[in-house]
C-alpha positions in Angstrom: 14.9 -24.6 14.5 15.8 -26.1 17.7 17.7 -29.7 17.6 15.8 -32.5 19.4 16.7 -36.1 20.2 13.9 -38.2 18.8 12.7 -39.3 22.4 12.7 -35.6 23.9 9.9 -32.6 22.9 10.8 -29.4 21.8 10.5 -26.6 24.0 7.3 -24.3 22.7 8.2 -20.8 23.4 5.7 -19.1 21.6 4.2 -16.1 22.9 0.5 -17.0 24.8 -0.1 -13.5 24.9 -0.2 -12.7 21.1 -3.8 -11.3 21.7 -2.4 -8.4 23.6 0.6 -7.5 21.7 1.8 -7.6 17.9 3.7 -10.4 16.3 4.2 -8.4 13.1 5.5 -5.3 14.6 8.6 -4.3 12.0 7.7 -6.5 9.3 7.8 -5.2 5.9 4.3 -6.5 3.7 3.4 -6.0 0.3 -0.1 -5.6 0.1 -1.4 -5.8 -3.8 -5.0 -4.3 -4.5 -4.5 -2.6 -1.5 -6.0 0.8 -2.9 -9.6 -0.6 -1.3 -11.9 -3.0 -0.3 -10.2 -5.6 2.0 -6.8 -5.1 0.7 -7.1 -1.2 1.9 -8.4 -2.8 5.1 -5.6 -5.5 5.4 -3.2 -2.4 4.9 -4.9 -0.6 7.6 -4.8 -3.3 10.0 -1.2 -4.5 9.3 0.3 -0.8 9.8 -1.7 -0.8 12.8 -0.5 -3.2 14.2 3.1 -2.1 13.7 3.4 -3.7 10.5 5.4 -1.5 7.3 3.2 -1.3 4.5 3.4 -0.9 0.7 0.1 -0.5 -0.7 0.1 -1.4 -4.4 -3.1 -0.8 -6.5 -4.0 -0.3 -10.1 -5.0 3.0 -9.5 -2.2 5.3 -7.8 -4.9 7.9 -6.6 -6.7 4.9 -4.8 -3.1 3.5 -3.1 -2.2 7.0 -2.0 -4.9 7.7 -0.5 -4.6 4.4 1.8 -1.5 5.2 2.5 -1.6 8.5 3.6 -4.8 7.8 6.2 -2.5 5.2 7.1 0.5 7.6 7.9 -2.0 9.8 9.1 -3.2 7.1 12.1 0.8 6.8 13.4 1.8 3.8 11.0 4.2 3.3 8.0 2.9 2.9 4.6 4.2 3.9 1.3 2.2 3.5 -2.0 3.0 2.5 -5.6 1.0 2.0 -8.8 1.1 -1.8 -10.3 -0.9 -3.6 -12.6 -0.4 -7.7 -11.3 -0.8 -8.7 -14.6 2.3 -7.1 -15.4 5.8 -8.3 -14.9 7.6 -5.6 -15.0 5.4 -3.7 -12.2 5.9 -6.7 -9.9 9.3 -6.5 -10.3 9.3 -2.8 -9.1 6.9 -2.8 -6.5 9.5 -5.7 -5.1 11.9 -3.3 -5.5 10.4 -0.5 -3.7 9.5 -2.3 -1.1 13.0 -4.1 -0.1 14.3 -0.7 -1.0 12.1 1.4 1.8 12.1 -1.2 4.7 15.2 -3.1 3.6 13.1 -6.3 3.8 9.9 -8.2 3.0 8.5 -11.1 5.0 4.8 -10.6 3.9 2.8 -10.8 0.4 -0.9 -10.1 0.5 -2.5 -10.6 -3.0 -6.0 -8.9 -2.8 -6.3 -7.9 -6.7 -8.8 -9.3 -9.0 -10.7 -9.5 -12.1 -14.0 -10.0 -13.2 -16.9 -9.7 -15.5 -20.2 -11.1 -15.8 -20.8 -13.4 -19.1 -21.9 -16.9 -19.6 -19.3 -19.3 -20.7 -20.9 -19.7 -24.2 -20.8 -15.8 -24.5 -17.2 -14.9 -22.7 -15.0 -13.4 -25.5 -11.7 -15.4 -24.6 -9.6 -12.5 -25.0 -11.2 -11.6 -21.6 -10.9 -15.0 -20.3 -7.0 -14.2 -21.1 -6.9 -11.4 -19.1 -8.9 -12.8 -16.2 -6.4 -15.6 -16.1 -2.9 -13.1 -16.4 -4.5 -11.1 -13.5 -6.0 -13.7 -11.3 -3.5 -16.7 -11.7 -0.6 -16.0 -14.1 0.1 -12.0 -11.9 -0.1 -14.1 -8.6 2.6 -16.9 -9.6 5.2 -14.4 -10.9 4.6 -11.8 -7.6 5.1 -14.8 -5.2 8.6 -15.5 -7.7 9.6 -11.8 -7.4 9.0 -12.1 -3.3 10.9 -15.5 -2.6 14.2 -14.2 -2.8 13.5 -11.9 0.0 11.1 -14.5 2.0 13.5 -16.6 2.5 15.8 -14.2 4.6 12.8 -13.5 6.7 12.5 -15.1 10.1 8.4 -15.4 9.5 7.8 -15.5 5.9 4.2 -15.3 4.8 2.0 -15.1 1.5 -1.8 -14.6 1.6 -3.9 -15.2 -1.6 -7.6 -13.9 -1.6 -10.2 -16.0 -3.5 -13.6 -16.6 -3.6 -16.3 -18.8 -2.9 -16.9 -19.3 -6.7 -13.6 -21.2 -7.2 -14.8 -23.8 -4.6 -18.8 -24.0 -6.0 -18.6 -21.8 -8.9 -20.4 -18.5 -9.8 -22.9 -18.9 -13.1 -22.2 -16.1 -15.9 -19.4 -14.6 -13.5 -17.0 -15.3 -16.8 -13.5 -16.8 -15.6 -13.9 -15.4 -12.4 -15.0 -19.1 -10.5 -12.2 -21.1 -12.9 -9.5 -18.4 -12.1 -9.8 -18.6 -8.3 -9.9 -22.1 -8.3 -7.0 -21.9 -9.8 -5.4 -19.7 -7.6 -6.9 -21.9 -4.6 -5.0 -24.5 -6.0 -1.7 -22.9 -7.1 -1.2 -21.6 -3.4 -1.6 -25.1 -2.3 1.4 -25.9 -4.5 2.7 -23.0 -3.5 2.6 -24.1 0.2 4.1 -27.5 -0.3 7.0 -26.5 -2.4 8.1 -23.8 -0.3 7.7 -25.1 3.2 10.9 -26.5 3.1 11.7 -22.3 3.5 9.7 -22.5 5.6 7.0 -20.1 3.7 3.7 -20.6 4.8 1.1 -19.7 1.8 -2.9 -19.8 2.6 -5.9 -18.6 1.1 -8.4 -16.1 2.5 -12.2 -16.4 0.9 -13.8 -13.9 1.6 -18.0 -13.9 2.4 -20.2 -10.8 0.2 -18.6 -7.8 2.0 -20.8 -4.6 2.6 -19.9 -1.3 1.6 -21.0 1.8 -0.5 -19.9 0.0 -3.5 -21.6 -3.5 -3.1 -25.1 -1.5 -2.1 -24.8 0.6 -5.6 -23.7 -2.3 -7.8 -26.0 -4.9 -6.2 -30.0 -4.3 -6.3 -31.6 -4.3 -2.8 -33.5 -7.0 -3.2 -31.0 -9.0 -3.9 -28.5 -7.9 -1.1 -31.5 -8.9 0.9 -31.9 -12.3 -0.3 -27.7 -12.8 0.2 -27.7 -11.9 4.1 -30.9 -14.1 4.6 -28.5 -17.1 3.5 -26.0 -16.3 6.2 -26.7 -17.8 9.5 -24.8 -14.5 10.8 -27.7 -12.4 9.6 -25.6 -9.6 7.8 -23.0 -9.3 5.7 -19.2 -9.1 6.5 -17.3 -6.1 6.9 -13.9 -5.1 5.4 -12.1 -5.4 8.2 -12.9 -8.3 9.1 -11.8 -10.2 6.2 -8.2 -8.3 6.7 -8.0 -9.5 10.6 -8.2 -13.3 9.2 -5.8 -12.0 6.3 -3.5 -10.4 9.2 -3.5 -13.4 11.6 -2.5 -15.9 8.5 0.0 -13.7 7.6 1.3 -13.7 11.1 3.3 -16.0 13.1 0.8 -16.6 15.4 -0.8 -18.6 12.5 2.9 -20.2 12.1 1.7 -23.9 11.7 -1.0 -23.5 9.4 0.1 -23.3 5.6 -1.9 -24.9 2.6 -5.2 -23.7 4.1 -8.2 -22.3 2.6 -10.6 -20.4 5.1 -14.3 -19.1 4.7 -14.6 -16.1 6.1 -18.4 -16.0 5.5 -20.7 -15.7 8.4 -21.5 -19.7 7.7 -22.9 -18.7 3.9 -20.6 -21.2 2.5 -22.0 -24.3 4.7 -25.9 -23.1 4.7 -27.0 -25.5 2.0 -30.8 -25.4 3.4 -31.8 -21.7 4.4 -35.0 -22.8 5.7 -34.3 -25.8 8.0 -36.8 -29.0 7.7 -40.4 -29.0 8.7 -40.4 -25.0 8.7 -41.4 -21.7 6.6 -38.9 -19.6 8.2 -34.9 -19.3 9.1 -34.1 -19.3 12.3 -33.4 -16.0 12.8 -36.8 -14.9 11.3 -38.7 -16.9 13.5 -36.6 -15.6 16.5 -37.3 -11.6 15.2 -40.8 -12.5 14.9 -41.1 -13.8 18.3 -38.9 -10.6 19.6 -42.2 -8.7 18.0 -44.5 -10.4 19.4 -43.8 -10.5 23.1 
């Protein structure tokens, strides 16, 4: 850090054109749940972008197959099985990952549990498990990483959580307490580790469309979701990972203890239909596109 007098500025020599070329080229990430969904995009987008990647999933057919389209597109990814609710995988996916780039200045923690119950029905054995996976797995992965973070020259961790841990998510189970949790603990996270300079934020991600959300999710209802989003659709993977990149990043390098929407505005569109009218906006907008 450069020395200052307290009556002179620092000199800012951060790059303006960070738009135009990588700040993360050679940087070694760990990227948990990275077998698919937005941690296989957040892979994707890191290796291209000159990042080195180690793509950790539950399922080592799922990481493998990341990582080799990765490889396959010109980048550098290796992949590993782990299960984040156990210690000893974190410990070697740590492992493997110092041991293959000989450093690690990035930890992306996209994995997650969930089930649908009510809180009166949840069998707490399952709430267990939703906590060791969702809260408990993160705390000790960020422990296995400091060591390492704190020999890089831009250390970064990015959580992902959800809307429900801000508003909650009725009969979603622990799912809403967990990630409010985990919204929390990176806060912590954030404020005891600055001083290592560590910067730790939180990405929450809006309903994200792809093959798997339209078979799980009924039409209808998919329907109803993207009518709440002043956007008009529904996110895609990627662009959950390029927030997930950037906070990683050093171009995000004064912004730590954050927890950002990335949404489409669904998390701030209390009233869908605004006052005095029968429609959204962008249904009386497509109507009048049909009739002129």
């Amino acid at each position: 850090m450069t020395e200052t007098t307290q009556s002179e500025a620092p000199v800012d020599n951060r790059p303006l054109d960070w738009m135009r070329r990588s700040t993360i080229e050679g940087f070694a990430a760990l990227i948990v749940g990275g077998g698919s969904g937005m941690g296989a995009a957040t892979a994707r987008t890191f290796a291209a972008n000159g990042g080195l990647v180690m793509v950790a999933d539950l399922r080592s057919e799922h990481a493998e197959r990341v990582a080799a389209e990765v490889v396959a597109n010109g980048g550098k990814a290796i992949a590993i099985a782990m299960d984040v609710s156990n210690p000893q995988d974190i410990e070697r996916a740590v492992k493997a990952t110092v041991d293959a780039y000989g450093r690690l200045d990035v930890l992306i923690n996209a994995a997650t549990w969930s089930q649908n119950a009510l809180l009166e029905d949840v069998d707490m054995a399952d709430w267990a498990n939703a906590f060791q996976t969702n809260v408990h797995g993160p705390l000790l992965l960020a422990r296995a990483c400091l060591p390492y973070l704190r020999k890089s020259p831009a250390p970064a961790i990015v959580h992902v959580a959800s809307l429900a841990g801000v508003v909650g998510y009725a009969r979603k189970s622990a799912y809403g307490p967990t990630k409010g949790a985990l919204i929390t603990l990176s806060r912590q996270m954030a404020l005891e580790w600055a001083v290592d300079n560590i910067r730790v934020n939180v990405v929450i991600p809006g309903t994200i469309d792809s093959p798997l959300a339209r078979k799980m999710i009924k039409p209808e209802v998919l329907a109803d979701r993207q009518r709440t989003i002043p956007l008009g659709r529904l996110g895609f993977p990627s662009e959950m990972a390029d927030l997930a990149v950037f906070l990683a990043s050093p171009a995000a390098s004064f912004i730590t203890g954050q927890a950002i929407n990335c949404c489409g505005g669904f998390s701030i569109n209390s009233f869908v239909v605004p006052a005095g009218m029968t429609e959204t906006l962008r249904e009386v907008r497509q109507r009048e596109a049909s009739e002129s």
